[in-house]
C-alpha positions as CSV (number, residue, x, y, z in Angstrom):
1,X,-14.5,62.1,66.0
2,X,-11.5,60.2,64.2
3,X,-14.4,57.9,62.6
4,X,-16.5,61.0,61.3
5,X,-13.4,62.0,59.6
6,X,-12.7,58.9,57.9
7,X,-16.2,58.4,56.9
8,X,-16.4,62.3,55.5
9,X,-12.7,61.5,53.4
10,X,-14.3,58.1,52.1
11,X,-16.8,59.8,51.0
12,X,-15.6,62.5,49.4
13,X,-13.2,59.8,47.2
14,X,-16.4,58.1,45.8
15,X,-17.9,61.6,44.9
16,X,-14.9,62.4,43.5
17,X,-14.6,59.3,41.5
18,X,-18.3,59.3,39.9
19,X,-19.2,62.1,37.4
20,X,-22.6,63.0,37.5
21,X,-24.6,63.5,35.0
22,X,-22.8,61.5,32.3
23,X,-24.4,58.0,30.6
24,X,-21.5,54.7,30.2
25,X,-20.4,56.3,26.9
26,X,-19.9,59.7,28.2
27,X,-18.1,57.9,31.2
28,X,-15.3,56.0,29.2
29,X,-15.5,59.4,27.3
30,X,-14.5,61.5,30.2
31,X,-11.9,59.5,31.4
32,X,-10.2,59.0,28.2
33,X,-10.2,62.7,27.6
34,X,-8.7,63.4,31.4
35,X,-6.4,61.0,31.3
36,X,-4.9,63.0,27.8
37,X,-4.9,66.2,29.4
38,X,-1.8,67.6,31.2
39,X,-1.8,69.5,34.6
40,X,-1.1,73.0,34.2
41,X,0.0,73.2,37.3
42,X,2.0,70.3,38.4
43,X,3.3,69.4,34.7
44,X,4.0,66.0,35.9
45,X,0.7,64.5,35.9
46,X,-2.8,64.4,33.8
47,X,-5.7,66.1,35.6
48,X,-7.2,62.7,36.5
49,X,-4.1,62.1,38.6
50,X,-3.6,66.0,40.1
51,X,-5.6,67.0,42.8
52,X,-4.9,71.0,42.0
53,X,-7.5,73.4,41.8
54,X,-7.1,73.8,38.4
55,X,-6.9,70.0,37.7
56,X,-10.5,70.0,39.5
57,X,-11.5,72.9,37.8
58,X,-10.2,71.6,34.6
59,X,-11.6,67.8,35.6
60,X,-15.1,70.3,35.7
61,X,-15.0,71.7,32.7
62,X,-14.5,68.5,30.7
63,X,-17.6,67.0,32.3
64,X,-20.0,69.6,31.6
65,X,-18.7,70.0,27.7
66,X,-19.2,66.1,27.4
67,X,-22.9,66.4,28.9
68,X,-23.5,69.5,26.5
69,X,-23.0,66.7,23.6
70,X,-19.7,67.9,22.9
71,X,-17.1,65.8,20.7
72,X,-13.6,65.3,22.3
73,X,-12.0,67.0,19.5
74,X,-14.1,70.4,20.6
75,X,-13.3,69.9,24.1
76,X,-9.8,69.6,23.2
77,X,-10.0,72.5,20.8
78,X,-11.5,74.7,23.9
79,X,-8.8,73.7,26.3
80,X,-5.9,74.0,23.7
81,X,-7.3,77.5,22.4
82,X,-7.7,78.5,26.3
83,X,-4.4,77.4,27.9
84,X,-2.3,76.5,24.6
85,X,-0.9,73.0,23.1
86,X,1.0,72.4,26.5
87,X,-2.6,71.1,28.4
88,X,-2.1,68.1,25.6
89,X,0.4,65.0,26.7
90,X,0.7,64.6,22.5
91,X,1.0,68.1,21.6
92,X,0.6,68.0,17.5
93,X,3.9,68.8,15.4
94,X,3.8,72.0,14.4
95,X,6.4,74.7,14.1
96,X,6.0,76.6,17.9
97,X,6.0,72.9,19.4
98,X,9.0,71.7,16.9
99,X,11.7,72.2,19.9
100,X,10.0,69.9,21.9
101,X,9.4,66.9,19.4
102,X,13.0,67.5,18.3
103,X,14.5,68.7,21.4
104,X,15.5,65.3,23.1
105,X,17.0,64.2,19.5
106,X,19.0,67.0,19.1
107,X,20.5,66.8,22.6
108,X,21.2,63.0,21.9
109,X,23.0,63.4,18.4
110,X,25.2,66.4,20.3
111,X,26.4,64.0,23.4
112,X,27.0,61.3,20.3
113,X,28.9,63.6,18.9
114,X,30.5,65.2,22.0
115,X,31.5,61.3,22.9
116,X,33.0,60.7,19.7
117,X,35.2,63.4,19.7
118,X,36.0,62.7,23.3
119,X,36.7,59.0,22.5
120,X,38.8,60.3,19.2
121,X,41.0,62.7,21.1
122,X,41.7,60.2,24.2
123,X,43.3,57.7,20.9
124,X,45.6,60.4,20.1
125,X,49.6,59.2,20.9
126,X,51.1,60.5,24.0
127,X,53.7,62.8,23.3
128,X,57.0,61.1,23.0
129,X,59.1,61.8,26.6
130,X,61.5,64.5,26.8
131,X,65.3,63.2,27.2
132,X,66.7,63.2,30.8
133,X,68.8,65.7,31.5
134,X,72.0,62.8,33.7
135,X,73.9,65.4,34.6
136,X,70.9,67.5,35.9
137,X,69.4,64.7,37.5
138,X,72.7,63.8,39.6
139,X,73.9,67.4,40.2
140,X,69.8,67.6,42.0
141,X,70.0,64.1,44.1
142,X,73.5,65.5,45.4
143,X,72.0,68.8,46.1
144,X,69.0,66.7,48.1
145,X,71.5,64.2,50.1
146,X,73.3,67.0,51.2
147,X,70.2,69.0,52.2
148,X,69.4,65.7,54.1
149,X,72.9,65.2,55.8
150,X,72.7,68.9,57.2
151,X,69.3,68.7,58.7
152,X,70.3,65.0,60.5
153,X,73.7,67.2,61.6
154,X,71.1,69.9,62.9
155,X,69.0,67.5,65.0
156,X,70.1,66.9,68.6
């Protein structure tokens, strides 16, 4: 039984990895295009990497547009009109995806500016020291050894 199992999971990693239907070309095609296209799903990875339905489905949808004789730019076009500029790794520059190609730079020039100011303020001088008060400092240590001397009275 255990062998049956890991025949039928060897075999379903080679069916994944061929993509029927599709000449050399359309091949190096394929995986060029699935390895630009983000998972909706797990955001993390391209759909050749994800194993998610959608990744599959997705995986799918580019193998049947390439064997329709479809360029990569219309496949692209389909998937980015479909699910938006987010299925792209490169999403293009344009002014809904500005936050994210500016995004990490602005957070960068605000902590190097937060860390200047931080490093300007710690320079500052430390306020001068207040003068001591003697008299107040001896009228208070008599006031303690006295508080002292009756609790050592006060013990047994």
């Amino acid at each position: 039984m255990k062998r049956l199992l890991v025949l039928l999971m060897f075999w379903a990693v080679a069916v994944q990895a061929q993509t029927p239907g599709l000449d050399a070309a359309q091949e190096v095609r394929y995986h060029q295009l699935i390895n630009e296209l983000r998972c909706l799903v797990c955001q993390n990875q391209t759909i050749a990497e994800s194993t998610a339905p959608l990744a599959l489905d997705l995986k799918e949808q580019v193998r049947k547009q390439l064997s329709e004789g479809k360029s990569n730019t219309e496949i692209t076009r389909y998937l980015t009109d479909r699910y938006g500029d987010f299925v792209l790794y490169r999403p293009p520059f344009k002014a809904n995806t500005l936050l994210l190609w500016a995004g990490p730079f602005v957070l960068l020039l605000a902590a190097l500016i937060w860390a200047v100011r931080f490093m300007r303020g710690s320079r500052k001088p430390a306020a001068p020291p207040r003068p001591v008060d003697e008299a107040a400092v001896q009228k208070l240590l008599a006031e303690t050894r006295a508080a002292l001397a009756a609790q050592d009275e006060q013990k047994p």
